[in-house]
N, C-alpha and C positions, 0 to 999 in steps of 0.2 A: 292697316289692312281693313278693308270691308267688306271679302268677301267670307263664307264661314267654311268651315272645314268638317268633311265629319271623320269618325272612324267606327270600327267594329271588332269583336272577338274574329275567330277563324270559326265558329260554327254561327256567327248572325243574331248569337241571343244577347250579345250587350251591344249596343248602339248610342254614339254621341255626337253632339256638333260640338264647337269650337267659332266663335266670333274672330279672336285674337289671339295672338301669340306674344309671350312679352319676348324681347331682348334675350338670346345668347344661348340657344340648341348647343347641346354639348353633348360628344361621345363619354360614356361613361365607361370605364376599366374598372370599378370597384366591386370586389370578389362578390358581393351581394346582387352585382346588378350582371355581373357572369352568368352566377348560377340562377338567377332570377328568369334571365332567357335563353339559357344556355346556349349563348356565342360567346366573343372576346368581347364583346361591349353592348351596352346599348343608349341608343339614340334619344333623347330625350328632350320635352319641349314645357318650360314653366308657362301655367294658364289659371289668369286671374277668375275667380271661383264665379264672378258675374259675365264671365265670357264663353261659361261650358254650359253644357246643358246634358242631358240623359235623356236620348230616345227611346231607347225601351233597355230592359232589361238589369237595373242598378240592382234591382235585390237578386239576381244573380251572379255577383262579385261575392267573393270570398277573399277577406282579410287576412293577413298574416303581417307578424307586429313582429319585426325584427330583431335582436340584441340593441341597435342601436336606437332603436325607438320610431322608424320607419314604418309606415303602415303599407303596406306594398297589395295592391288587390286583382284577381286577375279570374276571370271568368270560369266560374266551378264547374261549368259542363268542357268547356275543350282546354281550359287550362291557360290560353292568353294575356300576358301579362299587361293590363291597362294601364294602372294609376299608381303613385306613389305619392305620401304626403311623409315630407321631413317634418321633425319634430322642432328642430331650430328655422323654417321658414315659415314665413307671417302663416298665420290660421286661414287668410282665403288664398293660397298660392297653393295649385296643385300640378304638380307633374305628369308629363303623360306620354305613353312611348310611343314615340312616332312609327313603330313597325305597323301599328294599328290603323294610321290612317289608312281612310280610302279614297282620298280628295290629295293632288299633288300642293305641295308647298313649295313656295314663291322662298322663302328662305332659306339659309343651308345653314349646319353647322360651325359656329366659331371658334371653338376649342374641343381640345380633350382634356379631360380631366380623372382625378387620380389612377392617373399613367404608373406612380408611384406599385399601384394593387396589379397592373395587367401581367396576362398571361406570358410566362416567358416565351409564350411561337408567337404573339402576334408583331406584327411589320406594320410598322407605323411610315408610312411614303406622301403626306402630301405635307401642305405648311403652315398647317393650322397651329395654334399656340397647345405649349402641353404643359401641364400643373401635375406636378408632384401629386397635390392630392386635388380640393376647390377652386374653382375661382380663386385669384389673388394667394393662393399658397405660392410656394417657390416655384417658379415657371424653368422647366429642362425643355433640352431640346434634346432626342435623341436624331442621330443621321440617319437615314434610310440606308436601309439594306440595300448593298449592290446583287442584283440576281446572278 
């Protein structure tokens, strides 16, 4: 992809572009990334640390450092959940939640992932792959709900 992406908090004080996107958007179900944005999941996009940039606003990220060692950071004035950096992926791979963009993306989601942690209301209906927990964990299929 060549062209760049950007996004933003909900009140405009943090701003970023994006060049690329690696390989494999994944909904998240993991109780952390629930109450993180307080939905059933969220959308999420790994970006090689030479492919982001900070338009304005990085020193108004506010940090927060999970139990499991997750640095999760999200904009101290309206609350916006942006970035996530795992402590087990390489040092320039950061994540970053796609609710934020403000540029459409050419890509879609390929999995869900730990399905295993999701809320027991949410309805899983399309045919994307589902992981117990990561990537390459035991891949379930649940059937979609008949309404």
């Amino acid at each position: 992809m060549t062209d760049s992406y950007r996004g933003s908090c909900l009140c405009g004080a943090v701003r970023y572009e994006i060049d690329e996107f690696m390989p494999g958007i994944a909904h998240c179900h993991c109780s952390m990334c629930r109450k993180f944005h307080g939905a059933a999941f969220a959308t999420i996009g790994t970006v090689a640390g030479s492919k982001f940039r900070w338009l304005a606003g990085e020193d108004e990220l506010k940090d927060y450092i999970a139990k499991n060692g997750t640095t999760r950071s999200f904009c101290r004035h309206c609350g916006s959940s942006i970035r996530f950096a795992s402590p087990r992926a390489p040092e320039d791979e950061i994540e970053i939640a796609l609710g934020t963009l403000d540029s459409d993306l050419p890509l879609k989601p390929s999995a869900h992932i730990f399905v295993g942690s999701a809320a027991n209301w949410t309805v899983l209906q399309d045919d994307l792959p589902q992981y117990e927990e990561a990537r390459g964990s035991h891949k379930i299929r649940h059937e979609p709900s008949k309404p």
